[in-house]
VMD Tcl script that draws the C-alpha trace (Angstrom):
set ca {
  {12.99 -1.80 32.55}
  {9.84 -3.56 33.99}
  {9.75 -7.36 33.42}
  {6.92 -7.50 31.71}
  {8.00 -4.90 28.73}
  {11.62 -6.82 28.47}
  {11.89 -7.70 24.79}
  {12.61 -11.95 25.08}
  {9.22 -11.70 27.80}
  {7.81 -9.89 25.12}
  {7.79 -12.42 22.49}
  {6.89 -15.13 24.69}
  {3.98 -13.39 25.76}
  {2.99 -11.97 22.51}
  {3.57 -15.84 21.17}
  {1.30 -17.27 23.88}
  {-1.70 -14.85 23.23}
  {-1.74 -15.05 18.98}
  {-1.51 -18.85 20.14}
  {-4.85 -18.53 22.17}
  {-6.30 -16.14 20.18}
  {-5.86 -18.19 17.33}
  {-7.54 -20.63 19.31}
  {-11.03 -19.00 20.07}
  {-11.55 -17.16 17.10}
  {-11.67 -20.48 14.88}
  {-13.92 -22.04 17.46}
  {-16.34 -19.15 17.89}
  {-19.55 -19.29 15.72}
  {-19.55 -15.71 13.97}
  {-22.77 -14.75 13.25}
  {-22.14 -11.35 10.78}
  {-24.60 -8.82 9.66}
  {-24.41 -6.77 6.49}
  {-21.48 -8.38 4.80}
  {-22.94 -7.89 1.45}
  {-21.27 -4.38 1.03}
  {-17.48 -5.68 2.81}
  {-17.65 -8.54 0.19}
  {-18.06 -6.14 -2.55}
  {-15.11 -4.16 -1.50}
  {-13.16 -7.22 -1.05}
  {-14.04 -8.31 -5.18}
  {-13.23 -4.24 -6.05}
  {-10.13 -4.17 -4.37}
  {-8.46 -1.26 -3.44}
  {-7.61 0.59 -0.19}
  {-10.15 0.80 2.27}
  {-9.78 1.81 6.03}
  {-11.48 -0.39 9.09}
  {-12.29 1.11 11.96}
  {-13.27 -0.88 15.38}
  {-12.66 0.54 19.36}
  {-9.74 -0.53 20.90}
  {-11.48 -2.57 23.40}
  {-11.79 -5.02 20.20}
  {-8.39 -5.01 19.17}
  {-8.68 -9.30 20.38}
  {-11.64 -9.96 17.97}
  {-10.47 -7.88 15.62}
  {-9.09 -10.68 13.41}
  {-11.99 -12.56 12.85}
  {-13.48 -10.08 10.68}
  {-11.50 -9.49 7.93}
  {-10.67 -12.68 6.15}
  {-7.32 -12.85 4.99}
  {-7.96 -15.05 1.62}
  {-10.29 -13.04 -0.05}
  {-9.88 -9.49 1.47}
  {-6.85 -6.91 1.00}
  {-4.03 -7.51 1.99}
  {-4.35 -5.60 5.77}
  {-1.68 -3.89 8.03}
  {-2.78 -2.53 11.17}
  {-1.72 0.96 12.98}
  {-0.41 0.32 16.18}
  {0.95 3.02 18.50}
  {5.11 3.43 19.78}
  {4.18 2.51 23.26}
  {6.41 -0.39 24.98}
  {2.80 -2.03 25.44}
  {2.26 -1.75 21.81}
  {4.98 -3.98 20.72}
  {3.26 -6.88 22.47}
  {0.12 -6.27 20.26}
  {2.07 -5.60 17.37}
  {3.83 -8.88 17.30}
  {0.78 -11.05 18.43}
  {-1.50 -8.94 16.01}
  {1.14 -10.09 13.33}
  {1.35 -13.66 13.82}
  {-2.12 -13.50 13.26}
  {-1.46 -12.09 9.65}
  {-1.94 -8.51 10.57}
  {1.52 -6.82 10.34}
  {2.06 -3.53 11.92}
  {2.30 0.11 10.94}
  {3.79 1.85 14.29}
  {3.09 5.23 15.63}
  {-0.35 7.02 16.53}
  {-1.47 10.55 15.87}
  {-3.45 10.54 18.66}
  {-0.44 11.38 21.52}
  {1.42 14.64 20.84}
  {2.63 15.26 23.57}
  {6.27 14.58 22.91}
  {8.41 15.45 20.05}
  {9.29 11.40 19.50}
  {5.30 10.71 20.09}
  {4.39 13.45 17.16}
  {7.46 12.65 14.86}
  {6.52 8.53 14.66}
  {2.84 9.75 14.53}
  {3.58 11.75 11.16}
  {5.79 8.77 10.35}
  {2.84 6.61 10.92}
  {0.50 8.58 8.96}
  {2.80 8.47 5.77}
  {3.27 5.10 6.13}
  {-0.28 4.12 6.25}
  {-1.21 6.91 3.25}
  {1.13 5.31 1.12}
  {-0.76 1.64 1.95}
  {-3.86 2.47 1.22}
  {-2.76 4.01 -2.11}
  {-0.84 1.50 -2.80}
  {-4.49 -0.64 -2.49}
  {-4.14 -1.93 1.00}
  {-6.32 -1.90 4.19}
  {-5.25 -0.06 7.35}
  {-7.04 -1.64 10.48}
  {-6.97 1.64 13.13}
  {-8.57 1.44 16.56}
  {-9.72 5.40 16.31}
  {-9.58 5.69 20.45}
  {-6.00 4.10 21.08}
  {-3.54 4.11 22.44}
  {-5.18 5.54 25.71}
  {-8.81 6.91 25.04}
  {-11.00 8.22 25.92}
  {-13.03 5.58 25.88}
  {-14.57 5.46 22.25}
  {-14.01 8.82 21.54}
  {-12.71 9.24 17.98}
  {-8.82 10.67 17.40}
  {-8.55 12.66 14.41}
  {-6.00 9.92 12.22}
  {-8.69 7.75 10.69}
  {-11.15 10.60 9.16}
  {-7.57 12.28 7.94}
  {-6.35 9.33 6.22}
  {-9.93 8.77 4.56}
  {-10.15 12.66 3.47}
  {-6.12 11.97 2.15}
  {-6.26 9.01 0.48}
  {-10.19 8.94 -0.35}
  {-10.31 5.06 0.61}
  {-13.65 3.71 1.73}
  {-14.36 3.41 5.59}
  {-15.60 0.51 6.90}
  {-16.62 0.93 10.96}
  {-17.21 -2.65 12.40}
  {-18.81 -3.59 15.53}
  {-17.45 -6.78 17.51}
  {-18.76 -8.99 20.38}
  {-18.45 -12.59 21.61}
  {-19.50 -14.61 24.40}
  {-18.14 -15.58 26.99}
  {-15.18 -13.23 27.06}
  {-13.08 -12.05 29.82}
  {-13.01 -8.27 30.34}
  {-9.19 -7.14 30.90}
  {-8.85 -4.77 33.96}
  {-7.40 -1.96 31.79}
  {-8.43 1.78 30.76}
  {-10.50 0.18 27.80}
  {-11.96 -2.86 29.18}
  {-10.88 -4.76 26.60}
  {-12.32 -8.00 25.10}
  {-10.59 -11.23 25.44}
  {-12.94 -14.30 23.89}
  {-12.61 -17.99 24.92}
  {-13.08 -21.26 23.14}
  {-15.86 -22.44 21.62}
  {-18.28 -19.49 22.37}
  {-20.67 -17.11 20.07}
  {-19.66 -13.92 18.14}
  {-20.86 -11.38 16.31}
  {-19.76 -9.07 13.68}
  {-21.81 -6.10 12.52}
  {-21.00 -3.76 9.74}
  {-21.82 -0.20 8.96}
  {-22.27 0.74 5.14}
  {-19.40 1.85 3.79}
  {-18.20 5.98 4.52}
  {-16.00 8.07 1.50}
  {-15.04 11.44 2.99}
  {-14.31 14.54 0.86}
  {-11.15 16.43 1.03}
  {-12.94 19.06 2.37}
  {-15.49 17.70 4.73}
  {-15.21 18.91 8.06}
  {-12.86 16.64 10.46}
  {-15.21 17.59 13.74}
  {-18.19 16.65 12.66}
  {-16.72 13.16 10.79}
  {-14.90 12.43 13.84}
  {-18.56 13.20 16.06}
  {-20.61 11.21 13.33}
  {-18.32 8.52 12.90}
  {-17.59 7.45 16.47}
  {-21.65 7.76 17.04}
  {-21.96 5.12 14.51}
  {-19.34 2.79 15.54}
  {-20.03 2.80 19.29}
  {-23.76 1.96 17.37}
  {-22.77 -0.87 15.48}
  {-20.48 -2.07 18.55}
  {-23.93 -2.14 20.52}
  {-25.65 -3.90 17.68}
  {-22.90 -6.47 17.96}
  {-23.49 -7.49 21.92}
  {-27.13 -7.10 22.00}
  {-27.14 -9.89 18.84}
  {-25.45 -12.47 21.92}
}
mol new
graphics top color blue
foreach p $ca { graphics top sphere $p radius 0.5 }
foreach p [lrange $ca 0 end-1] q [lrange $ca 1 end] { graphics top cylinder $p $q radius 0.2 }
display resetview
């Protein structure tokens, strides 16, 4: 077993980052565009599904806020290195859902992504929000998986894609250059309009559309620092 992925190193690690992340997010000045729409889904109630690269995964938090919103669990793949972000991501008030469709190419990998799915089905009916980074665990590189437009044509839930930036924020050597912030910097938070898809609407063309506009709204995000 590598050090780093021994369970007690772990939780220290996974401790240490919530701590930080904690941190910078409540010292960051959000700036947030088109909230109007998330706020009226947050007095409706009801599942909904957000939607925000992976690379984002550390400023994910900040947008969904915990008091007023639904209740939120996020989908967070099997891997070893998943654990860590599942147990920072839920001392942060973001418990996890674990598996990922998006890796099939084991029998274990397929059977928790199912597992996954009908977990997350079953939250979102039961009126709860499922956070899903749509290009994890390992890419490409904002390129939409299929599990988020088949959850919205299941369960019919409202799609909100987000778009996340702050400044200054270190960029982690890994495949997604991911997005760490630091204290006391700027952010910004941009949302698209809301998305319903039919049962029948074509998976292709949602996953093409949707990823188009969320790498968008992502864009929108860092050009507003």
């Amino acid at each position: 077993m590598r050090p780093l992925r021994h369970p007690w190193v772990q939780a220290s690690l996974a401790w240490l980052f919530s701590g930080w992340l904690r941190l910078c997010l409540s010292t960051t000045r959000w700036q947030r565009d088109n909230q109007a729409p998330v706020d009226a889904l947050w007095q409706e109630g009801g599942g909904v599904i957000i939607c925000f690269w992976h690379s984002r995964i550390s400023l994910s938090p900040a947008c969904w806020d915990l008091r007023r919103a639904q209740e939120v669990r996020g989908m967070v793949s099997l891997s070893p290195d998943g654990e860590f972000i599942a147990q920072a991501v839920d001392r942060l008030g973001f418990p996890a859902i674990r598996g990922s469709s998006s890796k099939k190419s084991a029998p274990d990998k397929a059977k928790g992504g199912a597992e996954a799915f009908r977990q997350g089905l079953r939250w979102l009916r039961a009126g709860g929000a499922l956070a899903i980074t749509p290009d994890g665990p390992r890419g490409p590189v904002e390129t939409m998986a299929e599990g988020a437009v088949m959850l919205a044509r299941a369960s019919g839930a409202p799609v909100l894609l987000v778009g996340l930036a702050s400044a200054p924020a270190l960029t982690v050597d890994t495949w997604d250059r991911g997005k760490v912030p630091l204290p006391f910097g700027r952010g910004a938070i941009v949302w698209a309009d809301p998305i319903r898809a039919t049962r029948n609407a074509d998976t292709a063309t949602l996953r093409a559309e949707w990823a188009a506009r969320l790498s968008e709204v992502t864009r929108q995000a860092e050009a507003r620092l």
